[in-house]
C-alpha positions in Angstrom: -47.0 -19.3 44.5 -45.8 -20.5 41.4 -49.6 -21.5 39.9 -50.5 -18.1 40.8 -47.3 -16.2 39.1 -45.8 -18.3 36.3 -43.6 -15.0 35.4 -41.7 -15.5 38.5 -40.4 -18.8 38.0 -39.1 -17.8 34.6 -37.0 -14.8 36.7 -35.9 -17.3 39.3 -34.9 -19.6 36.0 -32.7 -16.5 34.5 -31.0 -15.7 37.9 -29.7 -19.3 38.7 -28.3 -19.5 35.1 -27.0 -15.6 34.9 -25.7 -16.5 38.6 -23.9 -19.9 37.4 -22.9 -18.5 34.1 -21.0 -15.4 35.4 -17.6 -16.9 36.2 -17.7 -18.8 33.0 -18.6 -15.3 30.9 -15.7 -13.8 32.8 -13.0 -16.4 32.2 -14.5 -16.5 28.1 -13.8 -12.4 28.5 -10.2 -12.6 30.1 -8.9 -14.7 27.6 -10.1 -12.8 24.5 -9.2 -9.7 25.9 -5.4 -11.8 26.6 -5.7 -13.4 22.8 -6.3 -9.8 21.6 -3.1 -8.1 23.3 -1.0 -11.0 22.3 -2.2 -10.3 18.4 -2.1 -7.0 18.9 1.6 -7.2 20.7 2.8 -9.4 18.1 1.4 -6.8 15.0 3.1 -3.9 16.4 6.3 -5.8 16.8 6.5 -6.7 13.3 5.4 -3.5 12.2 8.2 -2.0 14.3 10.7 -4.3 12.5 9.9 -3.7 9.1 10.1 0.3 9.8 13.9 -0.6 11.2 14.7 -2.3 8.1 14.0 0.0 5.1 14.6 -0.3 1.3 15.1 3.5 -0.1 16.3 4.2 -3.9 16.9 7.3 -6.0 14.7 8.3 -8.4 16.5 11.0 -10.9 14.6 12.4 -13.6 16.6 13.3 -16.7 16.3 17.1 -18.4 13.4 16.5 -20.9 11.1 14.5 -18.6 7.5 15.2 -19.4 5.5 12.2 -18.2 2.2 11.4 -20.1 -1.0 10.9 -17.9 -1.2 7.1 -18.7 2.7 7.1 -17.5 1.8 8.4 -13.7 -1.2 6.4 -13.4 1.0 3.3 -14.3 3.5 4.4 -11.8 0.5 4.9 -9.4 -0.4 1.5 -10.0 3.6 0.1 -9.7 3.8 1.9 -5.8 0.2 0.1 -4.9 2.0 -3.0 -5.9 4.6 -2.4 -3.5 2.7 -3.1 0.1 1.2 -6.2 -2.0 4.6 -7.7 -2.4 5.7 -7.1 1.1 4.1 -10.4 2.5 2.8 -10.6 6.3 4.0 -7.1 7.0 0.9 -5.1 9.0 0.0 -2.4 6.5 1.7 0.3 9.1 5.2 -1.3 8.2 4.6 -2.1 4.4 3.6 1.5 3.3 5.6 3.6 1.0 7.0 6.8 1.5 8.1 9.5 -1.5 10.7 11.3 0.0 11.8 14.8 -1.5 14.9 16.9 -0.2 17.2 19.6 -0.9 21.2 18.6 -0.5 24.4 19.5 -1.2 23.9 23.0 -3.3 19.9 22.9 -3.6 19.1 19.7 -5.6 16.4 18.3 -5.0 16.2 14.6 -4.6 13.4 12.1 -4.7 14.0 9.2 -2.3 11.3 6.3 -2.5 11.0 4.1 0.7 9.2 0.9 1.3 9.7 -2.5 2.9 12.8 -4.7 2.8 10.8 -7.4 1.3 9.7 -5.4 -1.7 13.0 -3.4 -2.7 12.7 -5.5 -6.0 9.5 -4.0 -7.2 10.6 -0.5 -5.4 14.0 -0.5 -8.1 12.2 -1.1 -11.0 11.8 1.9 -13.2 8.3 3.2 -13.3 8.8 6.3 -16.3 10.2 6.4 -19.6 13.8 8.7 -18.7 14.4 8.4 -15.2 16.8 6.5 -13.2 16.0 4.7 -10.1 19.3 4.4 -8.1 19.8 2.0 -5.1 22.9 3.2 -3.8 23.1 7.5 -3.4 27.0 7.5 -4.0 26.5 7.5 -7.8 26.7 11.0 -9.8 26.5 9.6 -13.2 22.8 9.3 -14.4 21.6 6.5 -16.6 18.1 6.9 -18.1 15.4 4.1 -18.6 13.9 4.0 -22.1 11.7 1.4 -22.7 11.3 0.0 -26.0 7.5 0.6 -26.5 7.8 4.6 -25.4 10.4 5.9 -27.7 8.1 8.1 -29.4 6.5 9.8 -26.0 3.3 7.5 -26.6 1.8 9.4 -29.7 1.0 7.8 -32.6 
């Protein structure tokens, strides 16, 4: 039967190998499917703890703050550095969050949060003018000028 239909050995072939190879393909799924929840487990829990712990700071603009366009894409550029800084954190726990809020009689407040691991780069100043505050108890405000920008960036 086999000189007459070489087709059907090759099937017969396939089945015994499909047949033996099944528990093995099985056994190869269940434990990357397990790997996969473990990694997937342990992301999510560090995600989860670095939302818990949370660097925010104050940013207070002063009266005559009139950022340049070079100045906001620089302070673009400062925040992207911020989930760069915040090492082994998933990106769902090391992104940053600008805040803004009306309190006590109808200031509005600009909060910027980010990771734990990057409140460094989060409370340095990003404009020429504005104070970044870390704690929210402070009233007194304390404007950045930076050496270079004293004359607004115009020549």
């Amino acid at each position: 039967m086999n000189t007459e239909l070489p087709a059907v050995q090759t099937v017969l072939t396939a089945a015994h190998w499909i047949a033996w190879s099944a528990p093995v393909l099985a056994v190869m799924i269940l434990v990357g499917t397990g790997a996969w929840v473990c990694v997937s487990w342990r992301r999510r829990l560090k995600a989860r703890a670095a939302l818990v712990e949370r660097a925010v700071v104050e940013v207070v603009p002063t009266s005559g703050f009139a950022p340049l366009e070079g100045e906001v894409h620089r302070w673009a550029h400062h925040l992207g550095r911020v989930t760069r800084s915040a090492d082994r954190v998933p990106a769902r726990g090391a992104a940053v969050r600008l805040r803004y809020c009306a309190e006590t009689g109808s200031k509005m407040h600009c909060y910027i949060e980010g990771p734990a691991q990057a409140a460094a780069v989060l409370g340095m100043p990003g404009f020429d003018g504005v104070e970044v505050r870390t704690q929210r108890g402070r009233q007194r405000i304390e404007p950045v000028v930076f050496p270079w920008q004293r004359d607004r960036g115009r020549p």
